[in-house]
C-alpha positions in Angstrom: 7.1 -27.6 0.3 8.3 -24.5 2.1 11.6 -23.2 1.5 13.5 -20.3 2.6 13.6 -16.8 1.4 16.0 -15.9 -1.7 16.2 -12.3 -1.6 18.0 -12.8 -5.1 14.4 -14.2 -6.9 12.7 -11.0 -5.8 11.9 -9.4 -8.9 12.1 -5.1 -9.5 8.4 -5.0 -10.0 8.2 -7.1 -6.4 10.8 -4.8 -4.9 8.6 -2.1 -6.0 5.1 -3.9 -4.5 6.6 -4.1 -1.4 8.4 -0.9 -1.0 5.1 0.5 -1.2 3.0 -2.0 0.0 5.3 -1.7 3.6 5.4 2.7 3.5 1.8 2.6 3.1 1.2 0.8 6.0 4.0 3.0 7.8 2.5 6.3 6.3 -0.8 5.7 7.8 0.7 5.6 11.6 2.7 8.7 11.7 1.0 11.2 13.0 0.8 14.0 10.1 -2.8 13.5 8.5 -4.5 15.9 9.7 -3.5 19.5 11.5 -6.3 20.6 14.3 -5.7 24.1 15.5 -7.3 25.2 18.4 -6.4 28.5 20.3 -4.0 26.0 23.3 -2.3 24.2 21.0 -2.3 22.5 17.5 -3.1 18.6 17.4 -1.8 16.3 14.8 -3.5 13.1 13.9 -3.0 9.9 11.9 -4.8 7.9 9.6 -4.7 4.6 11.1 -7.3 5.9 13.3 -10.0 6.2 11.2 -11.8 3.3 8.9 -11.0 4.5 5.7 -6.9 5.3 6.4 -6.8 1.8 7.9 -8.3 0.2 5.1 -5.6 1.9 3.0 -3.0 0.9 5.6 -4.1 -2.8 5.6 -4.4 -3.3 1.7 -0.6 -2.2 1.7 0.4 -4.5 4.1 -1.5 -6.8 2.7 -0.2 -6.6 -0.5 3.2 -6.8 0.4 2.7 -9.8 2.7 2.0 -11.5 -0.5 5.0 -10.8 -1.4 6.8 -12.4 0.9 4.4 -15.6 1.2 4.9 -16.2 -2.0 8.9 -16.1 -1.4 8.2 -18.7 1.2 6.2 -21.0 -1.1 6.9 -22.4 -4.3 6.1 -20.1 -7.5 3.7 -22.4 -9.0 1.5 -22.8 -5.7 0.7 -19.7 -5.3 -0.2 -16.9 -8.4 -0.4 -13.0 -7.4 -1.7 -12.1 -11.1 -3.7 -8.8 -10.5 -4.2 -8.8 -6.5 -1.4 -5.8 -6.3 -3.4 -4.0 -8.7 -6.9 -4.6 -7.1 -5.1 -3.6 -3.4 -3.9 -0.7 -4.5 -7.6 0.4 -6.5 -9.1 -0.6 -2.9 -6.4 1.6 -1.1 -7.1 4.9 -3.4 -10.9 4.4 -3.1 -11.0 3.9 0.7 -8.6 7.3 0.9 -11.0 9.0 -1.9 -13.9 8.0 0.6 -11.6 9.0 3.5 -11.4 12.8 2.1 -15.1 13.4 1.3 -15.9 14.0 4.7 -13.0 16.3 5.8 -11.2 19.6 5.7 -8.1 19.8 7.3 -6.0 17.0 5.5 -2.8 17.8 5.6 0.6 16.0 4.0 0.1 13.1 4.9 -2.9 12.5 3.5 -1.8 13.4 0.3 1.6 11.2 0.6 -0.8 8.1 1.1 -2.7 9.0 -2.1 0.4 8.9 -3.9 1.6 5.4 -2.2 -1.4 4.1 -3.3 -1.1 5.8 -6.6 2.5 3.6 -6.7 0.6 0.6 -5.7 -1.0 0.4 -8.8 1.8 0.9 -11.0 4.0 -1.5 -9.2 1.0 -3.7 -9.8 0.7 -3.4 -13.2 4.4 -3.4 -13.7 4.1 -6.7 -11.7 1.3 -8.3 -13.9 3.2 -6.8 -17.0 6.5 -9.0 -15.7 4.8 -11.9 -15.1 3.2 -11.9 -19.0 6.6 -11.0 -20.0 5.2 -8.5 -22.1 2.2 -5.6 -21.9 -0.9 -5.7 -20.0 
């Protein structure tokens, strides 16, 4: 059955999953990927625009959506072993494939690699707190 949402059974490795899970889905929509120069004006773009960036941007959501679904359900319905882990691998790849093709990457860029980079960690930390011990 579904119950409400105890903010007080979030675990740190959780508050971790989603604090990144939710800025790299921001990240990718603010403007500051990329830097084009011409001799008018300079443009900046995001990486929500392109297939790669929102690939990143929609394994962090989805990652912390699963967060919070499984706050809604009970614990033993629904198990989030490794899936933080295996966003996060999916986020870096998809910006690793995003980069091949281009020059001007700017900050932004780089802040996404290391959201997805904290993806991971909060993943493993999160696997690592569910088998109450290492990996």
């Amino acid at each position: 059955m579904a119950k409400g949402v105890d903010l007080s059974t979030i675990t740190r490795a959780e508050r971790l999953v989603l604090a990144a899970g939710l800025l790299l889905f921001v990240n990718a929509l603010i403007p500051y990927w990329y830097r084009i120069q011409t001799p008018r004006e300079t443009f900046l773009h995001n990486g929500g625009l392109f297939g790669y960036g929102l690939a990143a941007a929609l394994a962090g959501f989805a990652s912390a959506a699963i967060v919070v679904v499984r706050h809604f359900r009970t614990p033993a319905m629904f198990r989030d072993n490794a899936i933080h882990v295996m966003l996060g691998l999916i986020a870096s790849g998809a910006l690793a494939a995003h980069a091949a093709g281009r020059d001007p990457l700017w900050i932004g860029y780089w802040v996404e690699i290391g959201l997805a980079a904290g993806l991971v960690v909060a993943g493993v930390l999160r696997v690592r707190e569910r088998n109450r011990g290492w990996v």
